[in-house]
N, C-alpha and C positions, 0 to 999 in steps of 0.2 A: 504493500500500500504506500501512497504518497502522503505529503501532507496539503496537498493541490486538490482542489475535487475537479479539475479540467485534467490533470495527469492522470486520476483516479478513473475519470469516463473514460480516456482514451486506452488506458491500460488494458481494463476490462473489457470495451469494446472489440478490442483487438484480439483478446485472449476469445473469444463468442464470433467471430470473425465477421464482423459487421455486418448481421443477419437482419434481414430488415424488418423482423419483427421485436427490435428491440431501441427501446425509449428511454432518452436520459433527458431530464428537463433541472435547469440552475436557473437558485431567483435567493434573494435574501431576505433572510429573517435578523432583524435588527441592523448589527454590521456584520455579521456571519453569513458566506456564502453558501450555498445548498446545495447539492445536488441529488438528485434520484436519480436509480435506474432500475428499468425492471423490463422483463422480456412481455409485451400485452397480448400475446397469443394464450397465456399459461394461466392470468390474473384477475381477478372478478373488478369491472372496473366503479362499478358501484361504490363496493371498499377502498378501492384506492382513493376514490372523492371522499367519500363519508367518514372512513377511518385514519386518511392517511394525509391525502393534499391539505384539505380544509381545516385541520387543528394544527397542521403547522404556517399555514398563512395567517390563521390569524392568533400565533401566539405571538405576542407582545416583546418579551423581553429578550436581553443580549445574548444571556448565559446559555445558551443553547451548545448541548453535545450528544456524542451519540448515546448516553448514560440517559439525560433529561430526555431525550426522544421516547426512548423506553418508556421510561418510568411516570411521566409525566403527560406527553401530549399526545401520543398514538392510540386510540381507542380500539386498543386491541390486547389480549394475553399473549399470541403468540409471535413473541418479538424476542428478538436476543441481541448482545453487543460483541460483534468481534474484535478483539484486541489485534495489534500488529505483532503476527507470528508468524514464525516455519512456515505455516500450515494456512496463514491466513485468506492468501490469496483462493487457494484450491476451495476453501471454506466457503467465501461469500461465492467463486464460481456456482459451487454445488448448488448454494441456496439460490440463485436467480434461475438456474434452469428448473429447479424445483417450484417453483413459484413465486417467490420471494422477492419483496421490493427492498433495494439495497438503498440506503439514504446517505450519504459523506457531505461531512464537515469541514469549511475550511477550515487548515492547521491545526490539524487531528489527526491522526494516523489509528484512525478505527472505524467503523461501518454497525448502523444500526441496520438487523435484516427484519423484515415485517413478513410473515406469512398471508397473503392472500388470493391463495392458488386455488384456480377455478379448470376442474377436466372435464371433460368433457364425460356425459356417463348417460347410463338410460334407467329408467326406473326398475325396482326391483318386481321382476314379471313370474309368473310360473316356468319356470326350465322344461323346455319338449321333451328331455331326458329323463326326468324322475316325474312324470304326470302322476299325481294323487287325486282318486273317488272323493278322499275326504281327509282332513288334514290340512295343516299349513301348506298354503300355496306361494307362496315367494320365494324367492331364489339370486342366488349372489349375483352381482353384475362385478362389470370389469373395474371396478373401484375400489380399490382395497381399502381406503379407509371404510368406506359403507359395509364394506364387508366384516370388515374388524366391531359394527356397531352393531350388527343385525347379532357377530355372538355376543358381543356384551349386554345387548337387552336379552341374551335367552341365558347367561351366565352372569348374574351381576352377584360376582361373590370376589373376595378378594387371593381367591388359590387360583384367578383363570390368568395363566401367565403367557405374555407374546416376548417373543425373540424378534428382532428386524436383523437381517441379513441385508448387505446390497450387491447382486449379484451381477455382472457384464460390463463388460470394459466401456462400451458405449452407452448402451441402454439403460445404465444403472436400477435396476430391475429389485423394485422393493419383494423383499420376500419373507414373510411372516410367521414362525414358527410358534402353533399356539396349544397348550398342554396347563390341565390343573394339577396344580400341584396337591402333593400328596393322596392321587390316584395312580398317577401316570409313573411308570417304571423309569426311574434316571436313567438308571444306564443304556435304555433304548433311545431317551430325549438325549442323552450324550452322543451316542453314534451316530443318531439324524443331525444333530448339530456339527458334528467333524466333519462330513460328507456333505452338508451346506458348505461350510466355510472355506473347503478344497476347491470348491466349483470355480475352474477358471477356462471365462467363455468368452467370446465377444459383444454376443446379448443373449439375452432373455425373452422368448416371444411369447412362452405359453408354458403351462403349467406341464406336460411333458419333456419340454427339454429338463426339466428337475428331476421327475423320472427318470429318464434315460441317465442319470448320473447315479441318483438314489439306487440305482439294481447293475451299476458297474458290475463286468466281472463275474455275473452271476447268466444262469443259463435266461435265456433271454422271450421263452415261449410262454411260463407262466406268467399270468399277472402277480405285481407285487404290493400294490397300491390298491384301497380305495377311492373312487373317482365318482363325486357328485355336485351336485350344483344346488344343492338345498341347504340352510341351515340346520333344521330342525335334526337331517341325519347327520350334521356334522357334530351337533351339540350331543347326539346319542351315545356318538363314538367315542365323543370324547369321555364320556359320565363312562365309559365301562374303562378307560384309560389308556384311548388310544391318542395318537399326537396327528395334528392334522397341518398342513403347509398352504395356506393363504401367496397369491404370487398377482401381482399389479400388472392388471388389465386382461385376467382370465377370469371367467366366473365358474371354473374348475378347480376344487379343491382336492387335495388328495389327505388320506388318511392312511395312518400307518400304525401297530400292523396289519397286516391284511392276512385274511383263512379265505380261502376260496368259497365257504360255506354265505360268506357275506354276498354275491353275488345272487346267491338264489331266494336272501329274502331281500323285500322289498316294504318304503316308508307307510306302504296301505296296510301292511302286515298287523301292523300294532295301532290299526284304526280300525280294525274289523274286529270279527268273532273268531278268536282259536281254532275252534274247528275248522270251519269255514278254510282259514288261511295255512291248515295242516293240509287241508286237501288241496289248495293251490299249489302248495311247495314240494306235493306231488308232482301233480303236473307239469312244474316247470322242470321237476326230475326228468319226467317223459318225456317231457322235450326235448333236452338236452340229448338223451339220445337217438328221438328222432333226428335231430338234428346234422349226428355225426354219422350215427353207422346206419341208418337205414338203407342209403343210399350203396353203400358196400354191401351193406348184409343181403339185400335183394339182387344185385351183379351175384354175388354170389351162389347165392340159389337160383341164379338163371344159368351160371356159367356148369357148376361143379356139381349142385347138392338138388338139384331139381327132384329125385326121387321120392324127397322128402314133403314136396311139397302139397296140398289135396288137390287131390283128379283135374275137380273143377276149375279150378283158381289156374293150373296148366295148360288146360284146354285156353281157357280166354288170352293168358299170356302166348300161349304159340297163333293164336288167331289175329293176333294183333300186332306179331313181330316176322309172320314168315315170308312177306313181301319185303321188308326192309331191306336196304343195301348197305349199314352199317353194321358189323359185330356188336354184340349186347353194350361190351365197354365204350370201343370209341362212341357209342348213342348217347351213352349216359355221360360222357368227357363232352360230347359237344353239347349237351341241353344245358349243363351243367355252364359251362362259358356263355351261353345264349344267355342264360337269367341273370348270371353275371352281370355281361354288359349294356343286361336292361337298368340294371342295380344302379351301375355307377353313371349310365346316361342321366335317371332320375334323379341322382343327387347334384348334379352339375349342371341340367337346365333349370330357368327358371320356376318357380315353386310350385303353380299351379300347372305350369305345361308338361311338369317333372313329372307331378301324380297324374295326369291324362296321359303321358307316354310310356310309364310304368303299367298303367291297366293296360290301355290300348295295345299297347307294344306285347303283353305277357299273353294276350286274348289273341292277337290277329296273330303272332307268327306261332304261338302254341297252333292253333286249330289248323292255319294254315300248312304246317310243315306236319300236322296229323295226318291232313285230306294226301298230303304231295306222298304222302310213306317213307318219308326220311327219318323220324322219330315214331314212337308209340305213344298209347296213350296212358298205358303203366307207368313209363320211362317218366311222362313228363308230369304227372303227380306224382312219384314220388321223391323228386327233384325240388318241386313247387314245394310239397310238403317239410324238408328237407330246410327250406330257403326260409317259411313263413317261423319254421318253431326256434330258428336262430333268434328272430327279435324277441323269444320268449322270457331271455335274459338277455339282454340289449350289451352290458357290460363285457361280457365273453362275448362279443361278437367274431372280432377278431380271431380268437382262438378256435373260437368252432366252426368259421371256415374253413381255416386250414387243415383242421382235423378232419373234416368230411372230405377233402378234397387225400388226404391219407389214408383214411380208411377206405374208398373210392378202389382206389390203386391196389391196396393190399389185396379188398375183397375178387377184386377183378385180375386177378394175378395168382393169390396161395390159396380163396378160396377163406372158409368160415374159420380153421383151422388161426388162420394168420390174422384174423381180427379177433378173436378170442387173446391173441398170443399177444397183436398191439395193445390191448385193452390193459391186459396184465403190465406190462413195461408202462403202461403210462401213469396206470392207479400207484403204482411200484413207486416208480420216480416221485411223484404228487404226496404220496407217504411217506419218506425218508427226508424231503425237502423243509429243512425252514431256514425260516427269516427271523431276527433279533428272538430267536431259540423258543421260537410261536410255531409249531406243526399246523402244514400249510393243510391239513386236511381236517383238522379237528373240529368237530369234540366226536369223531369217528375215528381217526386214526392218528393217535392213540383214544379210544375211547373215554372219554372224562363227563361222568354220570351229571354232575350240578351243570351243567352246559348245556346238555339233550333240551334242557325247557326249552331253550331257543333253538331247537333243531327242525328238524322235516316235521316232528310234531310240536306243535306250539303248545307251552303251557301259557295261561293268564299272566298279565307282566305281575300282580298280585305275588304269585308264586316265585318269583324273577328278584330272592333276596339278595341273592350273590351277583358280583363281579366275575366275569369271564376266567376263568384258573386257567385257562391255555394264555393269556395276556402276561402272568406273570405282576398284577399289580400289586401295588403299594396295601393300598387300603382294599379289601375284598369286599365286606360288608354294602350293600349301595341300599338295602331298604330292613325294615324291621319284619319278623314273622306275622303272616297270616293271623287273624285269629280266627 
C-alpha cells in the first residue's frame, strides 16, 4: 500500500488489470482525500449509497481514518481494517473480487474493506432430483451463503460446526465443511479435512471435481459420496453423524460417509407409513435388478438355457425372432445403443422438444424397426424395461448402466453360469470394500441388528433410538425409549 490514494487506485487497478467493471471515485471529506474502489459487477449498489457513499459525505469532521470508517460512519457490521503488511496487498485484492468496497485514506497506509457483495442467485425451488409426495420442498441453490442458512434454521444449536476451505488457483472456490460436533466421528472430519486442504486445482466448477479428489486412489466404479440437493436430507445425515461439503455455486451437496444402502431409500421414506415404504424398498430392490441383469439373463436363455424355459413363452419368442437378420446378441447390443441415443438426444434438446422426441422417437423407431424385422418385440421391452427401472434409483444411474451393459456381454457370451459368477465378484468386492472403516454394504454385510430398523424393512422413526453403529459415532444415543 501507498500513502497516496491516486498511487493506491492505480496500484490496484493494475494489479485487477483494468477490467472495466471496476470503479474508483476520490472526493474529500474535510481536508482528507478519499478514495473508493470496488468492482460494480459483484456489489449491491443500493448499499453502496445507503451504507457506504452517503454517511461518508456527509460526515462532518477532519479526523477521519480507516479505524473511524469502521467504527463510526459505515452503516454496516461487516467491515474490517487492513493494516500495511506482507500480506496486505493480496488481502484487500481478495476482498474486492469478493465483493468488497475498499475505501483509502490520504497518508495512511491502511484500507477500510466494506462487505457488500451482491451474486447473482435464484430462489430456493424444489430440486427435479429429490421430488417429494410430501415433505419439505426447497432445495439448495448455487449460493453458499443461502445455503449455509437454510442449515442453520434447521440446526440452530451451537455443536453445528462449518470449516471454509478456498479451493482453485483462479476460481477461489469457497468450500464448506459442515459437521456437529460431538456426533460426528473426528477422525473421519480429520481425513475429509486433509484431502480438502491437498486439493491443488486450477478451479473449482462443481461439486464433483471435490469428489473426484475425495475417492483418489480408490477403485473408481463404486459410488462414495452422498449426493442431494435438499436440506432436510442433508440435516438427517448429519443428526446420524455424517459430515457433509457445501461448494459455491452448486446446489449439490455431498455427504460423507456413504453405505450404498442410502441410495435405495429415499426423503418420502420417513413421510409415509412403514409398511407402505418397506414395500417400496422392495421394489426398488427389483428394480435394480431388473435393471442390470435382465437384459443378460434373457440373451441368455435365448442363446444357451432355452430348455428351461415354458413351451409357451418359446413358441412366441421363436415366432417373433425367426425372420430377423441379427443374432439374439448383436439385436439386443443394437436396441440397447438405439435407446441410448434416444436418452442422450432428450437430454441435450430443448426441454419440451426433449420429452416429445424421447416419446416420439422411442414409439416411431421401436414399432417401426418391429414392422421392418430388424429387432423383436421381446428384445425391445425388455430393453425399455431395463432403461425405465434405472430411474428407479436415479442416484446409481451411472452404475447401473454400465453394469447392464456387463452383464449384457457376459450373458451373451458364458451364458447364466457367468452372471451368476459376475454377480458373486461384484457383491464380493461391495462387501470387503470401505470407506473411513464404514462397510460399504451394511447393516447387511457385516450384518449389524440396531441398523435393520432402517433397512428394506422400515421400522417407525419412534423405534429409530440409536445412531447408525456402522458410522462409528461419537455420541450413539439420538432419541429416548418408546414407551
Amino acid at each position: 500500500m501507498f500513502f497516496s490514494c491516486q498511487e493506491n487506485i492505480d496500484f490496484f487497478k493494475k494489479r485487477l488489470n483494468d477490467n472495466m467493471d471496476i470503479v474508483d471515485k476520490s472526493f474529500k471529506i474535510g481536508n482528507k482525500k478519499v478514495a473508493v474502489m470496488y468492482i460494480k459487477s459483484v456489489i449491491n449498489d443500493h448499499q453502496l449509497s445507503d451504507m457506504i457513499m452517503s454517511p461518508l459525505l456527509s460526515f462532518k469532521h477532519s479526523n477521519i481514518s480507516a479505524q473511524v470508517i469502521v467504527s463510526q460512519i459505515v452503516n454496516t457490521a461487516s467491515a474490517e481494517v487492513i493494516e500495511d503488511s506482507q500480506t496486505a496487498d493480496d488481502d484487500i485484492i481478495t476482498g474486492i473480487l469478493d465483493g468488497k468496497v475498499a475505501i483509502f485514506i490520504e497518508k495512511e497506509k491502511s484500507c477500510a474493506l466494506i462487505d457488500i457483495e451482491e451474486s447473482p442467485s435464484r430462489m430456493p425451488n424444489e430440486p427435479p432430483t429429490n421430488a417429494v409426495i410430501y415433505g419439505p420442498r426447497v432445495g439448495f441453490t448455487e449460493n453458499i451463503k443461502a445455503n449455509i442458512a437454510m442449515l442453520r434454521k434447521r440446526l440452530p444449536t451451537e455443536n453445528l460446526v462449518l470449516k471454509e476451505f478456498v479451493i482453485g488457483t483462479y476460481t477461489k472456490t469457497k468450500v464448506c465443511l459442515s459437521y456437529l460436533k460431538g456426533i460426528a466421528n473426528m477422525h473421519i472430519v480429520k481425513e475429509i479435512s486433509k484431502k480438502l486442504e491437498d486439493i491443488n486445482i486450477d478451479g473449482i466448477i462443481d461439486t464433483h471435481y471435490i469428489l473426484s479428489y475425495l475417492q483418489k486412489d480408490e477403485i473408481k466404479f463404486f459410488k462414495k459420496a452422498g449426493i442431494t440437493e435438499k436440506p432436510d436430507i442433508v440435516v438427517a445425515k448429519m443428526l446420524e453423524g455424517r459430515v457433509s461439503i457445501l461448494i459455491e455455486g452448486s446446489p449439490v451437496v455431498l455427504t460423507l460417509p456413504f453405505i450404498i444402502f442410502e441410495d435405495i431409500q429415499n426423503a418420502n421414506d420417513y413421510y409415509t407409513n412403514p409398511i407402505y415404504t418397506s414395500f417400496i424398498r422392495f421394489i426398488r430392490i427389483i428394480g435394480i435388478l431388473v435393471a442390470t441383469i435382465v437384459p443378460g439373463l434373457y440373451l441368455a436363455l435365448r442363446l444357451y438355457h432355452y430348455n428351461i424355459l415354458p413351451l409357451r413363452f418359446l413358441i412366441t419368442i421363436s415366432n417373433t425372432t425367426e425372420s430377423l437378420p441379427f443374432t439374439p446378441f448383436i439385436e439386443m447390443i443394437f436396441i440397447l445403443i438405439l435407446f441410448q441415443i434416444l436418452y442422450e438426444a432428450s437430454l441435450r434438446l430443448p426441454r419440451y422438444l426433449g420429452l416429445a422426441t424421447s416419446i416420439v422417437g422411442a414409439l416411431i423407431l421401436g414399432e417401426t424397426g418391429v414392422s421392418a424385422g430388424l429387432i423383436s418385440p421381446p428384445g425391445v421391452m425388455i430393453i425399455a424395461m431395463s432403461i425405465i427401472s434405472v430411474y428407479i434409483v436415479p442416484d446409481q444411474m451411472a452404475q447401473l448402466t454400465i453394469l447392464r451393459v456387463v452383464f449384457l456381454i457376459i450373458g451373451g457370451t458364458v451364458g447364466i453360469l457367468g452372471i451368476i459368477g459376475a454377480m458373486i465378484y461384484i457383491m464380493n468386492e461391495m462387501a470387503t470394500f470401505q470407506r473411513y472403516n464404514v462397510p460399504y454394504l451394511s447393516p447387511y454385510a457385516p450384518r449389524i441388528k440396531g441398523d435393520l430398523k432402517d433397512g428394506i424393512i422400515m421400522q417407525p422413526i419412534s423405534k429409530m433410538t440409536m445412531r447408525p453403529k456402522s458410522l462409528n459415532v461419537k455420541n450413539k444415543k439420538r432419541a429416548s425409549e418408546e414407551n
